[in-house]
MIVORO-969091 format. One record per atom (N, C-alpha, C): atom name; residue in one letter; x, y, z; residue number from 1. Coordinates in nm, 4 decimals, m for minus. Each point is the difference from the previous one (the first is absolute). Layout:
BEGIN
ATOM  atom  type        xx        yy        zz  seq
ATOM    CA     a         X         Y         Z  NUM
...
This chain:
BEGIN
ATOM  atom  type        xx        yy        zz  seq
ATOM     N     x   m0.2242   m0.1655    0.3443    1
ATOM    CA     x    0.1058    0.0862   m0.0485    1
ATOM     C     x   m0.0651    0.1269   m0.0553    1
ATOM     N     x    0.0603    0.0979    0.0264    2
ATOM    CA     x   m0.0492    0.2028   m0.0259    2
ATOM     C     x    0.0536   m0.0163   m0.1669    2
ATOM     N     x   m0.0960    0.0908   m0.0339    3
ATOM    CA     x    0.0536    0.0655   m0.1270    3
ATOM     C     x    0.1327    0.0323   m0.0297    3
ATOM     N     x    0.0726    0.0562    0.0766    4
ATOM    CA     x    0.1314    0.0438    0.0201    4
ATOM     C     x    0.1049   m0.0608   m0.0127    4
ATOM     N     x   m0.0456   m0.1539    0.0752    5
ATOM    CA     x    0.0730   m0.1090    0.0509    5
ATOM     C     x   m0.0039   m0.1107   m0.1761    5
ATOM     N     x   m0.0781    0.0246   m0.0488    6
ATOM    CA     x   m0.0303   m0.0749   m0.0963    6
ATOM     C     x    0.0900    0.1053   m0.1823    6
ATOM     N     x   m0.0066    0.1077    0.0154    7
ATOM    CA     x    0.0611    0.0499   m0.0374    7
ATOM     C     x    0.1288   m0.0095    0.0009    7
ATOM     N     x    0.0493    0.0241    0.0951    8
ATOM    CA     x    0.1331   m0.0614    0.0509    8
ATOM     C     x    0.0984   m0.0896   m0.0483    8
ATOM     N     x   m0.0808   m0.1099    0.0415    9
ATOM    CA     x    0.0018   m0.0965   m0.0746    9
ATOM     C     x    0.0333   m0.0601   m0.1527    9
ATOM     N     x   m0.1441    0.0851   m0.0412   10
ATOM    CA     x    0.0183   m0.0102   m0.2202   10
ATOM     C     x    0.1691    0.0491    0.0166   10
ATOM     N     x   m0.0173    0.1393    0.0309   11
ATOM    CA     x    0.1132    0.0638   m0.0762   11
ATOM     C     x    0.1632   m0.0741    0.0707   11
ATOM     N     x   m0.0019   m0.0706    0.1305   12
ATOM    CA     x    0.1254   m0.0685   m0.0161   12
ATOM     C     x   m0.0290   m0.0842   m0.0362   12
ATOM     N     x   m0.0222   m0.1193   m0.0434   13
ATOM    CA     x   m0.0356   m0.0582   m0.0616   13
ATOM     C     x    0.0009   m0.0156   m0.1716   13
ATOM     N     x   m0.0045    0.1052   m0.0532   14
ATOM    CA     x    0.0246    0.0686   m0.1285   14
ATOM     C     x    0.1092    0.1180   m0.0455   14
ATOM     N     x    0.0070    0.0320    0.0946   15
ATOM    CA     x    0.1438    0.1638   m0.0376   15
ATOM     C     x    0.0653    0.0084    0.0856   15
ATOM     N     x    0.1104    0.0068   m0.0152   16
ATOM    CA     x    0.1468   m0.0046    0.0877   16
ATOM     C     x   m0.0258    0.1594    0.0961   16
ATOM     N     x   m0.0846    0.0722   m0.0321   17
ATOM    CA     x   m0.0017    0.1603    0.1077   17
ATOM     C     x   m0.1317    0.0616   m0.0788   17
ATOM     N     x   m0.0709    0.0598    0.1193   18
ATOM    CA     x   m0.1287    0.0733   m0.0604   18
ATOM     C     x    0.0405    0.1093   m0.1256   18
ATOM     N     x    0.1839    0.0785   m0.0146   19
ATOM    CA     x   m0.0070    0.0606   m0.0865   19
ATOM     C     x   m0.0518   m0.0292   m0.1505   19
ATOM     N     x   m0.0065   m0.1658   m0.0108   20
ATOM    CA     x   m0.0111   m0.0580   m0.1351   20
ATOM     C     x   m0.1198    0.0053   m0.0612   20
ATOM     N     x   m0.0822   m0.0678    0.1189   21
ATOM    CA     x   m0.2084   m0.0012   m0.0092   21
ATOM     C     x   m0.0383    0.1697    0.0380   21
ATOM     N     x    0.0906    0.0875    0.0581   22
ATOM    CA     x   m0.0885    0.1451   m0.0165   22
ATOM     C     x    0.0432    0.0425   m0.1557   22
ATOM     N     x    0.1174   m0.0276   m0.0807   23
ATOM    CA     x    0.0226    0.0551   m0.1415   23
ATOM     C     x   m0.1293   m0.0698   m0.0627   23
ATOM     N     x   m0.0249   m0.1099    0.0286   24
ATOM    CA     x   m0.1110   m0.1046   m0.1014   24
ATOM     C     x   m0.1233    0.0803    0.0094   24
ATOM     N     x   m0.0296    0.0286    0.1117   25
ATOM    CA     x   m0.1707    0.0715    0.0747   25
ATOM     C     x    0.0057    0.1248   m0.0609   25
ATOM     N     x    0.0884    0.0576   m0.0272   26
ATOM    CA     x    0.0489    0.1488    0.0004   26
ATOM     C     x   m0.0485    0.1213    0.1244   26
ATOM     N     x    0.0210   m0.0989    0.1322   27
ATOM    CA     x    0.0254    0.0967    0.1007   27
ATOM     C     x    0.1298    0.0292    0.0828   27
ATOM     N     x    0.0122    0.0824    0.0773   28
ATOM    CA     x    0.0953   m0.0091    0.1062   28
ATOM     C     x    0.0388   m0.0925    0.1089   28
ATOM     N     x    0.1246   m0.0510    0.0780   29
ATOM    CA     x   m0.0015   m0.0801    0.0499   29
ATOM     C     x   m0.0610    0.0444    0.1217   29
ATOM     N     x    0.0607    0.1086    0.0021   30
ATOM    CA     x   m0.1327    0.0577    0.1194   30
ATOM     C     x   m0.1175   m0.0338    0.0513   30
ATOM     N     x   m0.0919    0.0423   m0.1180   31
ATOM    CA     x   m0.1240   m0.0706   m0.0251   31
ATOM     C     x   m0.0461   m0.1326    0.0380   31
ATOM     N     x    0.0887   m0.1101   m0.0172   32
ATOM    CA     x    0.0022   m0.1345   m0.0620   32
ATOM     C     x   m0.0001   m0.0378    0.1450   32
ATOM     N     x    0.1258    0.0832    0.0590   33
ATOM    CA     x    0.0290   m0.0557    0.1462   33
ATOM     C     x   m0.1215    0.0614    0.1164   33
ATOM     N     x   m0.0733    0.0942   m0.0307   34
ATOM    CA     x   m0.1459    0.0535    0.0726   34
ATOM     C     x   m0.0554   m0.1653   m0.0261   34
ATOM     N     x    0.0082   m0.0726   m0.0861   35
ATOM    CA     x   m0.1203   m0.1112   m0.0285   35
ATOM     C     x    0.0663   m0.0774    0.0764   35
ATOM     N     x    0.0971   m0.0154   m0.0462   36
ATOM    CA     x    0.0605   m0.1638    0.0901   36
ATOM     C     x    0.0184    0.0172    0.1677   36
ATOM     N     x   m0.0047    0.1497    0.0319   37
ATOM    CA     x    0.0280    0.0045    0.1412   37
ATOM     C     x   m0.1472    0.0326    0.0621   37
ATOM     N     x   m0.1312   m0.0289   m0.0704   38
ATOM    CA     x   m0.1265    0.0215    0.0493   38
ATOM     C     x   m0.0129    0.0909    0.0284   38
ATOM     N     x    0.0517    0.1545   m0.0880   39
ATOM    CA     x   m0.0261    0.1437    0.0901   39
ATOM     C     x   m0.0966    0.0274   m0.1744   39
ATOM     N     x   m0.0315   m0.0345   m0.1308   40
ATOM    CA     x   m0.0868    0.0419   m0.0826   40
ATOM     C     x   m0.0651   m0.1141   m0.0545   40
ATOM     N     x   m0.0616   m0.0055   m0.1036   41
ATOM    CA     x   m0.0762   m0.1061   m0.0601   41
ATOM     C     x    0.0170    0.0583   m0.1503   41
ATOM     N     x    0.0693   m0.0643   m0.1286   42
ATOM    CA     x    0.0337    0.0101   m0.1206   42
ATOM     C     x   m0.1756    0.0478   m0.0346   42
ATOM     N     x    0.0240    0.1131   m0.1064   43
ATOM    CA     x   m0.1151    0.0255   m0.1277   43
ATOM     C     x   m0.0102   m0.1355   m0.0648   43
ATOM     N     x   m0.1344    0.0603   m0.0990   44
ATOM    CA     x   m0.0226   m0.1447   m0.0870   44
ATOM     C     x    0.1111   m0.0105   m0.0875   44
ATOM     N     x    0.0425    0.1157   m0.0610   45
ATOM    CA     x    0.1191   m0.0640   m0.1600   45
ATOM     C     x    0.1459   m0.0432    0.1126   45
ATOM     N     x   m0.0217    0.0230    0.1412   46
ATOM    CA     x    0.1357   m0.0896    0.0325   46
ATOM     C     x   m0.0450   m0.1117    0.0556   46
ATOM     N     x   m0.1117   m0.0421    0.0124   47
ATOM    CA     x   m0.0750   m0.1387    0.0108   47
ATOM     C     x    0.0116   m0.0611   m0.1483   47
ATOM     N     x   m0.0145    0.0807   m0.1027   48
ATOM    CA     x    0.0111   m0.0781   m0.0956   48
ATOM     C     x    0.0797   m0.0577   m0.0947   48
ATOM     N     x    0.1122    0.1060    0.0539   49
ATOM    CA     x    0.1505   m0.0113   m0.0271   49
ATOM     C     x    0.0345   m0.1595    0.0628   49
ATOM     N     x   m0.0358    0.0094    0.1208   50
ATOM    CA     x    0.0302   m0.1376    0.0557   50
ATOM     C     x   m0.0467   m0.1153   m0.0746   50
ATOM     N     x   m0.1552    0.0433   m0.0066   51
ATOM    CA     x   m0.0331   m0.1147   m0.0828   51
ATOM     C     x    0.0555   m0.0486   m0.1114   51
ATOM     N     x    0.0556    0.0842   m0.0551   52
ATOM    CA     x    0.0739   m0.0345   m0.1626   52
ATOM     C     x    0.1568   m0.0411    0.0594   52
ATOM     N     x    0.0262   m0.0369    0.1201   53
ATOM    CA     x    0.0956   m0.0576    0.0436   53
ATOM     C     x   m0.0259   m0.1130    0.0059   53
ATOM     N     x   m0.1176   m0.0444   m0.0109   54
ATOM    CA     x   m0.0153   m0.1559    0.0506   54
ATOM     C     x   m0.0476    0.0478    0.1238   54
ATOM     N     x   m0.0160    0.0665    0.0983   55
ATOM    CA     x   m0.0505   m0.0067    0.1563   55
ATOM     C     x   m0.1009   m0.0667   m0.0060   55
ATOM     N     x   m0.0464   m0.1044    0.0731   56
ATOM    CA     x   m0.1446   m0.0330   m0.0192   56
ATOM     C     x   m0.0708    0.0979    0.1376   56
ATOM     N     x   m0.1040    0.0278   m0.0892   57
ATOM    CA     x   m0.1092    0.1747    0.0886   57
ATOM     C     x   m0.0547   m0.0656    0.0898   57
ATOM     N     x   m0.0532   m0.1185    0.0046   58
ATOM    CA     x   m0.0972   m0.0539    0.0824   58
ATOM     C     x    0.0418   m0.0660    0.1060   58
ATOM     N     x    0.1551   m0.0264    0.0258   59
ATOM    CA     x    0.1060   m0.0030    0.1248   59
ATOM     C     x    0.0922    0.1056    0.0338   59
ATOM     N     x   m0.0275    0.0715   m0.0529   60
ATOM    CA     x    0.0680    0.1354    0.0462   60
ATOM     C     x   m0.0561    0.1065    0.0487   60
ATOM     N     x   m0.1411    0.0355   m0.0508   61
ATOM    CA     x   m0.1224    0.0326    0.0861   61
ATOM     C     x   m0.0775   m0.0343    0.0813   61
ATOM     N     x   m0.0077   m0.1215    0.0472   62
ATOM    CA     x   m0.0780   m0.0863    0.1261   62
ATOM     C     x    0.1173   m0.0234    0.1208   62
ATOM     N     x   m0.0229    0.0796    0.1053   63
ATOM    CA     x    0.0394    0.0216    0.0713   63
ATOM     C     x   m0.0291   m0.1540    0.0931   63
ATOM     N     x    0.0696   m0.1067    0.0418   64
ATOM    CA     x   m0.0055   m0.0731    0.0639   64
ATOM     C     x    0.0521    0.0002    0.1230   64
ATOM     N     x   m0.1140   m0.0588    0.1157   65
ATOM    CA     x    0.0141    0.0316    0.1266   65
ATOM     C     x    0.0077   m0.1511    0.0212   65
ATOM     N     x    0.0352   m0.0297    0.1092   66
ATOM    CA     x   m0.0037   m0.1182    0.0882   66
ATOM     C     x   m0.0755   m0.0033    0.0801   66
ATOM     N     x   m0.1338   m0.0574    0.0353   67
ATOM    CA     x   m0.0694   m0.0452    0.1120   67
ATOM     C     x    0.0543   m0.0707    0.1291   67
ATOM     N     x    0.0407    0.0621    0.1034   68
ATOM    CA     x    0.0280   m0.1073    0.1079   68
ATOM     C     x   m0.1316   m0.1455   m0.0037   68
ATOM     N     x    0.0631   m0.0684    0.0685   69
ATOM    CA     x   m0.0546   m0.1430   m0.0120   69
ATOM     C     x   m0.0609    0.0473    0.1575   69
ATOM     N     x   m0.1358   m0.0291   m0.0202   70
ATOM    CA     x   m0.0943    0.0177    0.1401   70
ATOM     C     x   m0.0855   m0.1321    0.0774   70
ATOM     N     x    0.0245    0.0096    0.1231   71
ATOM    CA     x   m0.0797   m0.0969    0.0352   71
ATOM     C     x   m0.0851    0.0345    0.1065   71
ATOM     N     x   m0.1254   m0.0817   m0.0086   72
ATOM    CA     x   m0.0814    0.0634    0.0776   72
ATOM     C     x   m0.0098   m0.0465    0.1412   72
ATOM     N     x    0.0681   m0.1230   m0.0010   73
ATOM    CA     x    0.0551    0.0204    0.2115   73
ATOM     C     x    0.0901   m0.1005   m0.0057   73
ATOM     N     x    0.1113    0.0176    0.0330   74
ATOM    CA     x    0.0902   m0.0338    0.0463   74
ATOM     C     x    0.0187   m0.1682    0.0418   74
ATOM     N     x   m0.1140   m0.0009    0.0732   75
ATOM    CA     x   m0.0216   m0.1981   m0.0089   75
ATOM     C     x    0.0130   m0.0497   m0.1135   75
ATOM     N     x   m0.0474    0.0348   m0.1052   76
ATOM    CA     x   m0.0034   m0.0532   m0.1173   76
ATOM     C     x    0.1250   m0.0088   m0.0758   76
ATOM     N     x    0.1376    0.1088    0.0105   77
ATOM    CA     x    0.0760    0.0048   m0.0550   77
ATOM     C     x    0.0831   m0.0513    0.0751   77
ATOM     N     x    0.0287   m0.0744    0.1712   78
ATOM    CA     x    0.0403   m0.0883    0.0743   78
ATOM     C     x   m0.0241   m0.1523   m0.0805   78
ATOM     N     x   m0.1356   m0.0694   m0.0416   79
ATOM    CA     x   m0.0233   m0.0371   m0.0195   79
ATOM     C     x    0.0476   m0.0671   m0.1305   79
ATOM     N     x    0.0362    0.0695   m0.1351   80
ATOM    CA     x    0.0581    0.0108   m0.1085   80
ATOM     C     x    0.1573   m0.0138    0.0204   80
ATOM     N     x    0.0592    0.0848    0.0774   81
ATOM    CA     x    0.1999    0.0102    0.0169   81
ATOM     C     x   m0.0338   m0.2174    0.0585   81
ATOM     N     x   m0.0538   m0.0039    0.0992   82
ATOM    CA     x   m0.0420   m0.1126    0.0702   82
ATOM     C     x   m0.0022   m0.1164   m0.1255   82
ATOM     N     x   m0.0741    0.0098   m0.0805   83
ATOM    CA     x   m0.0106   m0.1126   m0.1237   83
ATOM     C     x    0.1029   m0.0025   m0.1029   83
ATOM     N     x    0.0800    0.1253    0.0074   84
ATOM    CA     x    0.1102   m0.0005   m0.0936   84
ATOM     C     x    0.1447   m0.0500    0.0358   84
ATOM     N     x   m0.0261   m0.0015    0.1510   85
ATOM    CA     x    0.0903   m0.0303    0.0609   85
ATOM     C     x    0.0107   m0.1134   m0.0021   85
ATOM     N     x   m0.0832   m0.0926    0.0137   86
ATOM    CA     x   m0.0272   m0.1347    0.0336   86
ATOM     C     x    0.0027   m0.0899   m0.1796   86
ATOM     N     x   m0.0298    0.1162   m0.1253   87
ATOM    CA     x    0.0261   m0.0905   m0.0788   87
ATOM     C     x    0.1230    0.0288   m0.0199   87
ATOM     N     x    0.0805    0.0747    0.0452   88
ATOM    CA     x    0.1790    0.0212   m0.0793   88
ATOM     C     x    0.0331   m0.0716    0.0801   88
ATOM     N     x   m0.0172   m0.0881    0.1055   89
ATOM    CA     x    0.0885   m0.0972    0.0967   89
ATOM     C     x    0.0470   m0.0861   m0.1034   89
């Protein structure tokens, strides 16, 4: 999940419309909506504004990706669907 996406999130999750959390930050919704729509990245005192929301920083700044699941040939992952199959009978 993006910064953006995680943002998002806090604030529905917490405030009925970004007008409520931009009065708290003391920015514009404008502003607020550059962050949540991934077109800026908040200063520190509106990072820290958050923080004194409760945001926790260290899931809201780590950008989490998903690794596809890789295999290195194809026999092998025949092999596996093959054993899973045979124990859900």
């Amino acid at each position: 999940m993006k910064f953006e996406d995680k943002l998002r999130t806090f604030i529905k999750e917490r405030y009925n419309h970004i007008g409520e959390i931009s009065k708290v930050l003391g920015i514009s919704k404008t502003q607020l909506s550059l962050y949540i729509n991934g077109k800026a990245k908040p200063s520190y005192p509106v990072l820290k504004g958050l923080a004194e929301l409760d945001c926790d920083m260290n899931w809201l700044l780590k950008d989490e990706i998903e690794e596809p699941v890789k295999y290195e040939n194809i026999s092998e992952l025949v092999r596996k669907i093959n054993i899973i199959r045979e124990v859900v009978k």
